[in-house]
C-alpha positions in Angstrom: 127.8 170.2 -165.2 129.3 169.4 -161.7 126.9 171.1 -160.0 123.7 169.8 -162.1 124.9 166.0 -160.9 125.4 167.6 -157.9 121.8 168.8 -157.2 120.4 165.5 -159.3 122.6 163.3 -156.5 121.6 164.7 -153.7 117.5 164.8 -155.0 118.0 161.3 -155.7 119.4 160.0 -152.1 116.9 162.5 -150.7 114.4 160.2 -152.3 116.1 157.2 -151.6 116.2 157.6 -148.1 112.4 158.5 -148.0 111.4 155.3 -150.7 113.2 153.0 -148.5 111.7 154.3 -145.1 108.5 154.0 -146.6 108.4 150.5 -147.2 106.9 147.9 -145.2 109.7 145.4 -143.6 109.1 142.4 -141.9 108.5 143.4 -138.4 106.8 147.1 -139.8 109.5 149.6 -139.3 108.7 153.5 -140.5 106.3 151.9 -142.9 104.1 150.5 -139.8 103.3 154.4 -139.3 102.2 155.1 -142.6 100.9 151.8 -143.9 97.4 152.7 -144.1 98.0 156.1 -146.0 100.2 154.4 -148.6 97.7 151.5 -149.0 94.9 154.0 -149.8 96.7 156.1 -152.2 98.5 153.1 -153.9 96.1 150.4 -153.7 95.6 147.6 -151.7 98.8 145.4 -153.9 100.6 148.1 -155.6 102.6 149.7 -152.9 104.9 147.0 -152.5 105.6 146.8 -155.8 105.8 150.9 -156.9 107.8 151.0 -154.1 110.1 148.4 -154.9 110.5 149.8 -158.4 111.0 153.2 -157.0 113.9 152.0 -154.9 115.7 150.6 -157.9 115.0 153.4 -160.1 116.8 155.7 -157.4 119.0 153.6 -156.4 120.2 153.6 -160.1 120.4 157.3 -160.3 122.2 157.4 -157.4 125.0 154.9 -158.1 125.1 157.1 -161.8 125.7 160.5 -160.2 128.2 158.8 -157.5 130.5 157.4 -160.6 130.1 160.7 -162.7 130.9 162.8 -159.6 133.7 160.7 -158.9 134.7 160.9 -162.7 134.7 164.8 -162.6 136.1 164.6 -159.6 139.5 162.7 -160.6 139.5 164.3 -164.0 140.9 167.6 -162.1 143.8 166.1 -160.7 145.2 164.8 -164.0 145.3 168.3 -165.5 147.3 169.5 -162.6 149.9 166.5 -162.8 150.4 167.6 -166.7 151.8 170.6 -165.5 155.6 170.8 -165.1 157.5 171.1 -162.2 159.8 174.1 -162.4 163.4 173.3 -161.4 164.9 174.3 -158.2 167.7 175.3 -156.7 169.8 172.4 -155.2 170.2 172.6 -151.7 173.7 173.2 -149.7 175.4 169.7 -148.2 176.7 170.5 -144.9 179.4 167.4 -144.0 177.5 165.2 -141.3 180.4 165.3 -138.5 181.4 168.9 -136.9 184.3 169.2 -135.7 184.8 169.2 -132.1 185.7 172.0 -129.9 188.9 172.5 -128.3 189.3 172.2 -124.4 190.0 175.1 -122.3 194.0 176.1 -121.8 194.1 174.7 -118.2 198.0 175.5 -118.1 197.2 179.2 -116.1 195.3 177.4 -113.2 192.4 179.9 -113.0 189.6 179.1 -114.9 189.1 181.7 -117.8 186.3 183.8 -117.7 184.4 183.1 -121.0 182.9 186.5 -121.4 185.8 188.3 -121.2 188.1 186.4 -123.5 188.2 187.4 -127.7 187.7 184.8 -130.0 190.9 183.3 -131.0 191.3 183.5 -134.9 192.2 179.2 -134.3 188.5 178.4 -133.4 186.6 176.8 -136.3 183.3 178.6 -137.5 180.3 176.1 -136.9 179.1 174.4 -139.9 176.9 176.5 -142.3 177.9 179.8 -141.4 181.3 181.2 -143.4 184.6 181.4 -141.9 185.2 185.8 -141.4 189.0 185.4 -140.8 191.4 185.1 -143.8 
């Protein structure tokens, strides 16, 4: 169905486009090119008027198919908010201040080389990761 008023829309603008470019304006537009060649085929009065008719009679179809598209369109979106949401997991809370680190034992005088020193069993694990000591 969506692709038949698909096909039907785009026919219709197709036309469109070409029903409007073929009419005459004011100061003779596209239809200055081809005025002669539609007043020969249409008569000398009845191009302005077939034309004009033609216009609304596309322009008709092509507001239809726009709605209906639009319909079809939305339509899909309702069936997947029916659907339920499966339930997940809560998330872990972390506290929002991390404690901060101690200072360096300055009482030795030498500064400590940090590569070289074990973690002391005092220190604090940083947030989110679990504590290995006891």
């Amino acid at each position: 169905m969506t692709i038949l008023l698909t096909i039907l829309h785009v026919v219709a603008s197709l036309f469109l486009i070409l029903v409007v470019l073929l009419q005459q304006g004011k100061s003779g537009g596209m239809g200055a090119l081809g005025s002669a060649a539609v007043q020969q085929v249409f008569g000398g009065g009845g191009a302005g008027n077939l034309l004009t008719r033609l216009t609304t009679i596309f322009a008709v179809i092509f507001m239809g198919t726009s709605m209906s598209l639009a319909y079809l369109a939305s339509a899909g979106d309702t069936k997947l908010k029916a659907k339920p949401v499966s339930a997940t997991a809560p998330l872990p809370t972390f506290p929002l201040s991390t404690p901060t680190p101690k200072a360096p034992d300055s009482s030795s005088g030498t500064a400590s080389n940090p590569t070289n020193s074990s973690p002391s069993s005092e220190t604090p694990a940083p947030s989110g990761i679990p504590s290995t000591s006891p």
